[in-house]
C-alpha angles and dihedrals in degrees: 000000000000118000128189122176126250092231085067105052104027107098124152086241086069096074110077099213087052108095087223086073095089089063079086112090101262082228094052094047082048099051093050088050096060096033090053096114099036091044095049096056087052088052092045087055102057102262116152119273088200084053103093126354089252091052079046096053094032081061104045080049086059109037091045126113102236089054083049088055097048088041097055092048090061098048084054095062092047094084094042093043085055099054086039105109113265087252094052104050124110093197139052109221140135099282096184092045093053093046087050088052094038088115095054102039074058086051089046104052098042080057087053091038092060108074094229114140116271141209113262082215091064100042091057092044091051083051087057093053102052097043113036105083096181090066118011115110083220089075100019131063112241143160110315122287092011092136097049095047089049095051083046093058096039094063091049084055101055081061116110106193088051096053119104119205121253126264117250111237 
């Protein structure tokens, strides 16, 4: 698992709203922009984030706090998204396998919730989670407990000190 810390990363140009953020060259936030999936399977994966400047951006996005914030908020509505009747919710997720994994989504957000620094690897991984709708157990009904065992894995993954750098193939 590839770790990076957030010193190194975390520059006030990182967050988008901050005027400092045009320091940035316009082409290589473009580029990101329209890269984000793709980077941040790479990111999931283990590549990297000191191997090109996108895969560089792509991980102070993810590691920042603002992304955190956003990320943990959505975590929050996922329980009550789950209880919510089938005609009221916003959302279409798998509702069983959220209530089963409701211990560790808390778990989860109170990781993302205490500033300490975080894994790029994970970061990317919970984004995936979150996002691909064509995998994730989040969306898709799987074995039981799936989704618990991959949020699980997911904040053992944002921790830097647990993360093992990746072979080399």
């Amino acid at each position: 698992m590839s770790t990076i810390s957030i010193a190194h990363l975390r520059h006030r140009d990182d967050d988008p709203l901050d005027p400092g953020a045009l320091r940035r060259p316009l082409s290589l936030r473009l580029k990101v922009s329209l890269q984000r999936d793709a980077l941040t399977r790479d990111l999931a994966l283990g590549a990297s984030p000191t191997a090109s400047a996108e895969l560089t951006l792509r991980a102070a996005q993810l590691i920042g706090l603002r992304h955190r914030r956003q990320l943990a908020r959505s975590l929050r509505r996922l329980p009550k998204e789950a209880r919510a009747p089938h005609l009221i919710r916003s959302t279409i997720i798998h509702r069983y396998g959220v209530v089963q994994a409701e211990a560790a989504i808390n778990a989860l957000i109170a990781r993302l919730d205490d500033n300490q620094p975080v894994a790029v690897q994970g970061m990317a991984m919970l984004e995936q989670l979150l996002t691909d709708g064509a995998s994730s157990p989040l969306y898709n009904a799987g074995e039981l407990n799936t989704l618990r065992r991959q949020v699980e894995v997911v904040t053992e993954a944002m921790d830097p000190e647990l993360a093992e750098p990746v072979p080399a193939f």
